[in-house]
Each structure stands twice: as C-alpha cells, then as structure tokens.
C-alpha positions in Angstrom: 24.0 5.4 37.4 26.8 3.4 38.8 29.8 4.4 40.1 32.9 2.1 39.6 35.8 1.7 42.3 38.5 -0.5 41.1 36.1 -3.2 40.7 34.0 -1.7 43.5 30.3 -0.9 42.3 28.6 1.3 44.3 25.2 2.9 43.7 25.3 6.7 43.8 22.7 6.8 46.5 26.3 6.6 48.5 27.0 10.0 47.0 25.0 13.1 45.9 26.1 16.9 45.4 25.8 17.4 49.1 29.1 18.8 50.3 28.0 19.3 53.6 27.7 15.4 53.7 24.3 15.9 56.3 23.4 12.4 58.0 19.6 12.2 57.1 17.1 10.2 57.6 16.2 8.1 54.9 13.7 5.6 53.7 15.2 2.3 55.0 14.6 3.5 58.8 13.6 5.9 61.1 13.8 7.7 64.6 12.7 5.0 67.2 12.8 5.6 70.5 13.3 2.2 73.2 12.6 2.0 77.0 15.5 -0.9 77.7 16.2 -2.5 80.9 20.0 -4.2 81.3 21.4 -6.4 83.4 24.9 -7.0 83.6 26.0 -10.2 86.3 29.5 -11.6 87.5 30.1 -14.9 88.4 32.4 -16.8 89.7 33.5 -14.8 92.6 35.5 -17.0 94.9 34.6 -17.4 98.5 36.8 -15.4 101.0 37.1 -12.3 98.4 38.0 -9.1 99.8 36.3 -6.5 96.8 35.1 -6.3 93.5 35.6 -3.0 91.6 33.3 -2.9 88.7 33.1 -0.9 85.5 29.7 -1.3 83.8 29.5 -0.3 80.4 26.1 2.1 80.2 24.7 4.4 77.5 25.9 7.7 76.6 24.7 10.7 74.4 26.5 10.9 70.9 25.6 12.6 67.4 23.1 9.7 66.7 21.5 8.9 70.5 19.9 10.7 73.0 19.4 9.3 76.6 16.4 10.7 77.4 16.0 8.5 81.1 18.3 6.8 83.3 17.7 4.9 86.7 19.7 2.6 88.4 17.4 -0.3 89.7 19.9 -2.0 91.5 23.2 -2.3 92.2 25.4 -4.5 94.7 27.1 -1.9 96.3 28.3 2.4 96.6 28.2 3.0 93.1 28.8 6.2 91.2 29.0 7.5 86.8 32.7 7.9 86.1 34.3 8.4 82.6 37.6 7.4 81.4 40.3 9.3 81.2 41.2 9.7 77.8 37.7 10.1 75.6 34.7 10.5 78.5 32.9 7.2 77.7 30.5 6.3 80.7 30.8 4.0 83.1 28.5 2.9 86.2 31.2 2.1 88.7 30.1 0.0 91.5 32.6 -1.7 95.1 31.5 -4.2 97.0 33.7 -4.8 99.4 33.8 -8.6 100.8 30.8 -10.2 98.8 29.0 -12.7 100.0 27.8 -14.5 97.0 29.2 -16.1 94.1 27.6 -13.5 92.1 26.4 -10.3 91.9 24.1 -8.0 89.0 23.5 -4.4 88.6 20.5 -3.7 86.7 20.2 -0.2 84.9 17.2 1.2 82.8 16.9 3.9 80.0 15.1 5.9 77.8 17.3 6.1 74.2 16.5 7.6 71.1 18.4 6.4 68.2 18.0 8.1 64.3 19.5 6.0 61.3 22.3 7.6 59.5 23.3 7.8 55.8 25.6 9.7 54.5 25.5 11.9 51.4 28.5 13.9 49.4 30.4 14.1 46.3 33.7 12.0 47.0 35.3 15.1 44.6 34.3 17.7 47.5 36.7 15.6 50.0 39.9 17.3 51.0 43.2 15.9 51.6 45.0 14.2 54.8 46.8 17.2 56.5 49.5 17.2 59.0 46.7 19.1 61.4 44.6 16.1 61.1 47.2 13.6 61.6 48.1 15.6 65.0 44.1 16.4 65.7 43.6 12.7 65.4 46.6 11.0 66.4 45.2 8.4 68.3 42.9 7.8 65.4 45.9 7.2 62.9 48.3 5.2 65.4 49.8 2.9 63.2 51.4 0.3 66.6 48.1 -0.1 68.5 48.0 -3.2 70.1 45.3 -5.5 67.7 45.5 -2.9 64.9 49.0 -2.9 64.4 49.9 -1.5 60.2 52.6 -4.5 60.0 54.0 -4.8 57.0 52.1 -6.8 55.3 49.1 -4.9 56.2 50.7 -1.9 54.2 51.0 -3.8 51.4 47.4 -5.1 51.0 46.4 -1.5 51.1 48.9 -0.1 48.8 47.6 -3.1 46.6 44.0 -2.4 47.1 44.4 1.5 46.9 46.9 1.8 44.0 47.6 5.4 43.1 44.1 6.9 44.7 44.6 9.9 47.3 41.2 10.3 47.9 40.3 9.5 51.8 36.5 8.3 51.0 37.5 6.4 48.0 39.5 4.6 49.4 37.9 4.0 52.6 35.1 2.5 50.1 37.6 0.2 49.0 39.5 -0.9 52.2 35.5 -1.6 53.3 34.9 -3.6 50.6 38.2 -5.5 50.0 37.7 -6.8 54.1 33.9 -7.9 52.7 35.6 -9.6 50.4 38.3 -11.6 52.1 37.2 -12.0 55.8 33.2 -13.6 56.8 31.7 -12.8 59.9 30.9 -16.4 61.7 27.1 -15.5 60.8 27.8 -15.7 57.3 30.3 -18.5 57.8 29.6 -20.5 60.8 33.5 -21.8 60.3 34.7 -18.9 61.3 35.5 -17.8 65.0 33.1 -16.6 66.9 34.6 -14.9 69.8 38.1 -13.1 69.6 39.6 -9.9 71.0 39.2 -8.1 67.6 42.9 -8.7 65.9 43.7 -7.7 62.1 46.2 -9.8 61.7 44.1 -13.4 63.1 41.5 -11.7 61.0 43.4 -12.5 57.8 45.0 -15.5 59.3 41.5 -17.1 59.7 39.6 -15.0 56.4 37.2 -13.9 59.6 35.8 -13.9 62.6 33.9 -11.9 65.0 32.6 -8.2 64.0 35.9 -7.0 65.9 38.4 -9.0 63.9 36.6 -7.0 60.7 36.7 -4.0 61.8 40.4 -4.3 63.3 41.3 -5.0 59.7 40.1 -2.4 58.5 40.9 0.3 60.9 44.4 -1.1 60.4 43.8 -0.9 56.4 42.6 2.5 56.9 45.7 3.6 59.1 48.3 2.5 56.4 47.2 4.4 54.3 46.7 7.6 56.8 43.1 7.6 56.7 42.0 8.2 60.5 39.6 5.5 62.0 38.2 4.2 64.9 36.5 1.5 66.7 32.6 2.3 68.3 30.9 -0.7 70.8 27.4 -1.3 71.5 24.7 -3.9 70.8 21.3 -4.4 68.5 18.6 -3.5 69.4 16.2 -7.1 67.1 12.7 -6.2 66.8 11.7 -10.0 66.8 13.3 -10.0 70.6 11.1 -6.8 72.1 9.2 -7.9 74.9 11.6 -10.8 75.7 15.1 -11.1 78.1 17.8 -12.4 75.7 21.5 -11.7 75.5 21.4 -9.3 72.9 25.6 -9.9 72.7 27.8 -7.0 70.9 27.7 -5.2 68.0 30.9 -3.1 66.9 31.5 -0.3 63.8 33.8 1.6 62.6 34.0 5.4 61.7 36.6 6.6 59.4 37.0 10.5 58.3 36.6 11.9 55.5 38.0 16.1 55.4 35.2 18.7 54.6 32.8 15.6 55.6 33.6 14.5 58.7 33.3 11.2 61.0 31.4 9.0 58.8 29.9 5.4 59.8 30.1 1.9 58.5 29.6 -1.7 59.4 31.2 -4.0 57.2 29.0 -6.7 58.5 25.3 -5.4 58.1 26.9 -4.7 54.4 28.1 -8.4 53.5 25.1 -10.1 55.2 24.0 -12.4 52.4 20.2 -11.0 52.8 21.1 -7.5 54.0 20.6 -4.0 52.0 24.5 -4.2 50.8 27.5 -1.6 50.9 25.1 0.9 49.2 23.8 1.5 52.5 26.1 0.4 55.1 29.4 1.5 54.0 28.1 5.4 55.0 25.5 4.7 57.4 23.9 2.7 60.4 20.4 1.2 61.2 19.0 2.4 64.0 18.3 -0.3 65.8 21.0 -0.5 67.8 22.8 0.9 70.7 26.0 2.6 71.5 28.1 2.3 74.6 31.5 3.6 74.2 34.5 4.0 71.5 37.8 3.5 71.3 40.0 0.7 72.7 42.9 0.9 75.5 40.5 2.0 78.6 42.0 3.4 81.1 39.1 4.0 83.2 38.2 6.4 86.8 39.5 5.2 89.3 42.5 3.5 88.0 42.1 -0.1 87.4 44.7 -2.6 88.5 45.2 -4.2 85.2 46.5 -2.9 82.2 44.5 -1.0 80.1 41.6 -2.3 78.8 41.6 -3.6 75.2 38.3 -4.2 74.0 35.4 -3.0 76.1 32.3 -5.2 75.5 30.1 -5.4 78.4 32.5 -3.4 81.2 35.0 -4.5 82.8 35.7 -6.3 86.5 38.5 -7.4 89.3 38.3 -9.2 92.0 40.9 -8.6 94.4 42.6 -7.0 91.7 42.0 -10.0 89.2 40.3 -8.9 85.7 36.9 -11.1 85.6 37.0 -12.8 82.1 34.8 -11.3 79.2 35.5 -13.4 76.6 36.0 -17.8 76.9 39.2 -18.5 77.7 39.7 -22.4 77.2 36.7 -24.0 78.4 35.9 -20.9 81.2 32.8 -19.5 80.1 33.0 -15.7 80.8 32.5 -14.6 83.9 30.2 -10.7 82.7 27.3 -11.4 81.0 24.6 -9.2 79.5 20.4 -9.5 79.0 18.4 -7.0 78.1 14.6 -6.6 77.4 13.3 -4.0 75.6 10.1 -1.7 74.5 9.8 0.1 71.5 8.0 3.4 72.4 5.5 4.4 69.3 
C-alpha cells in the first residue's frame, strides 16, 4: 500500500496505527556502541599572540546517544566542560594564554552508544499548530533567523508546495521532498558547493550545496508554514574508516515536530543519495552510525566569546586575541580547526 502526497509516494512503512509515534529499532540498523578518539587542532596562530580561548565541540547525551566514557587525553592548557547559554550544548573549553607554537590540539576520547530511529504514526493522529507551541517553541518557528530567514519568496514556494494541507507531518513530508527535489548535495552533484555556512536562500540560488544549505531550506520551508524545526550537528560514524584516522567532516539534520508525536528526525541527504534506502526511511528517522554534537545555531557560548554569536557550529569554535579562527575556507585560507577521528566499533 502506497500513500500518495501531492505527487509525493511514500511507503506506509513511514506510518502505522501507532499514535504514540515510539522511535524503534528496526531492521535496517541497530544499537552499536563506538570507543572514538578525536582530535580537534588550530593553526595558524601568529607568533607574539597573547591567548587563545577555545570552544571544542564534544559529545553530549540526547534521546538517541548515550556517553557512556569520557577522558580528556590532552589538552593545551586549564580547560574545563561549559555549556551555552541558551540550550546546554557541551563544550570542552580550553585558554592558553601566550602560546608558543603555531599550533595547538586537544584530543578527547569516548565511549557512545547510538540506536537508529524510525518513526511510526498515523499522519491523521497529528494535532494542530497551537499558539502554546508557537510560544513553547519560539525559537524553533523564528521566521528572521539569520541563514533561515522565511523571505518572501520562501513563503511562496511553500504555500505552492503545501496548497490547502494543515497537517504538520504532511507537510513536513512534502517540504522534505520538494528540497530532494530541487537542491543536490555536492555528493550527488559534484557541481554543487561544497562548503557554505548553511543559507536557504544560496541553497536555491545554486539548486544545492552542502548538507547545511539543505537543511536551512527546509527549516525555512518548514517555518513559513509554522511548522517548528531545527538544525542538529554532528558527524558519521563510516564503517569502511574504523580502525583508521580520517577527517570524518560534518554531518547535519533536521528535526521538525509534529503535535501528539513529538520531535521527529530527518536527513534530506541520506534520503536522495542515489544508492541510499530513500525518503521511506530517512524522512522519519536516522542511521545510527553517526554522532551528535550539539543543536541549534546562534551560540552564544560560557564564558562569553568576543565575537558575535556563533552561526553554525561545526567543529567548535576559537579566537585568538579575540580574533574568530576560521572554520570554513575563506578565499584561498584553508580553515584554521580541523577534525580526525579514529574509531572502534565495540561488539
């Protein structure tokens, strides 16, 4: 049995009579449980620098992940675990106050546990948008946040997309698939950009980009239409890597909520992949083999950075003297935090 969106085919395996909508585990994964060691490093730190304040991006407990050991192995300096201010993600927050070398690393390792998540419900059994969620999740539905901004035109493709449908899954099935279907992720397209700060709007500009630029889309998509959403950060965890130290890069989702359901999951780019398992499975759920770090966007992180407020947290976040160290390229600078990792899989 199919069910039919607009255009939209989805196999019912996205849906059953559940209206608790329990994450379970399912047949395409299961619990695994890795022993990961990460190193973070910044370059470039000029000679005659007076300190380095230092955010590192380390692993949390959510509903999907359990830390079961931490250790710092080393680190540069007096560090300490601060969170930020606004929704607790951890950080390992480091000063070295005039450094002697041109770089530095903190290495961390950890015990995490992650299941794989699908969701199961009857779209019928989800309730309406209220004004209490709109207030409960009012940063979730901000409609001017900076990369995610519901301009006009945004409004429109979603109006267009979403016609006359009320429904907050439905249409989050839709908004998921209609960014499938006009933006590619540079691994499906090697045209497309392959390092941006996550914007909706360059997202359709370019028809893709990074997993960010996808995910801004639809988060924005979402937000037009008063659906709440949100932006989660991590990396993959690739079973053809265990054993070896690579740069495992980022990996972003989204969660969008559904009433009488709750926060439910989805990666827009595990579902397009030409040779991947489809929306059937990612469009309500994760893989497992990955990690999460933090969500949100707009850090303002303990104690008080100097710069603004910190758009997109991929690896953590840096000044020297004040400066932010640079996470992305900019021009032909190479970023100066970078990420390896090399992993066990505990059986």
């Amino acid at each position: 049995m199919i069910l039919h969106l607009d255009g939209l085919l989805l196999a019912t395996a996205l849906f059953s009579a559940d209206a608790n909508a329990r994450p379970a585990s399912d047949s395409l994964g299961e619990t695994r449980v890795y022993a990961i060691q990460q190193t973070v490093s910044l370059s470039e730190i000029p000679a005659g620098a007076k300190s380095v304040r230092w955010w590192v991006s380390i692993p949390d407990n959510e509903r999907h992940q359990d830390v079961l050991d931490f250790s710092v192995v080393d680190a540069p300096g007096a560090w300490r675990v601060e969170r930020d201010a606004e929704r607790g993600n951890r950080f390992l927050y480091v000063e070295v106050p005039a450094p002697k070398e041109s770089s530095l690393a903190v290495v961390v390792e950890f015990k995490v546990r992650r299941e794989p998540v699908l969701f199961t419900f009857d779209p019928a059994t989800t309730g309406p948008i209220t004004d209490v969620h709109r207030r409960l999740y009012a940063e979730e539905v901000r409609r001017d946040a900076p990369h995610m901004e519901v301009t006009p035109a945004i409004a429109a493709m979603a109006d267009e997309v979403c016609g006359k449908d009320q429904n907050p899954a439905t249409q989050a099935l839709k908004l998921l698939q209609h960014v499938a279907n006009v933006a590619d992720h540079y691994s499906k397209d090697p045209t497309k950009p392959n390092c941006g700060i996550g914007d909706a709007a360059v997202c359709i500009e370019k028809g893709g980009g990074c997993c960010t630029d996808l995910h801004s889309l639809f988060i924005a998509l979402a937000r037009a239409r008063g659906i709440p959403a949100r932006l989660q950060m991590g990396y993959r965890v690739n079973p053809k890597n265990e054993g070896k130290t690579y740069d495992p890069g980022y990996r972003c989702w989204v969660e969008y909520f559904a009433p009488n359901h709750g926060w439910i999951p989805a990666d827009i780019v595990e579902a397009d992949a030409v040779d991947g398992l489809g929306p059937a499975r990612w469009f309500t759920g994760l893989t497992e083999r990955r990690v999460w770090l933090n969500e949100g966007r707009e850090f303002r992180l303990r104690p008080a950075q100097a710069s603004g407020p910190v758009n997109t947290m991929i690896i953590g976040h840096a000044e020297i003297d004040g400066v932010p160290a640079r996470v992305l390229p900019e021009g032909d600078k190479k970023p100066q935090l970078a990420r390896t990792i090399r992993f066990t899989e505990i059986r």
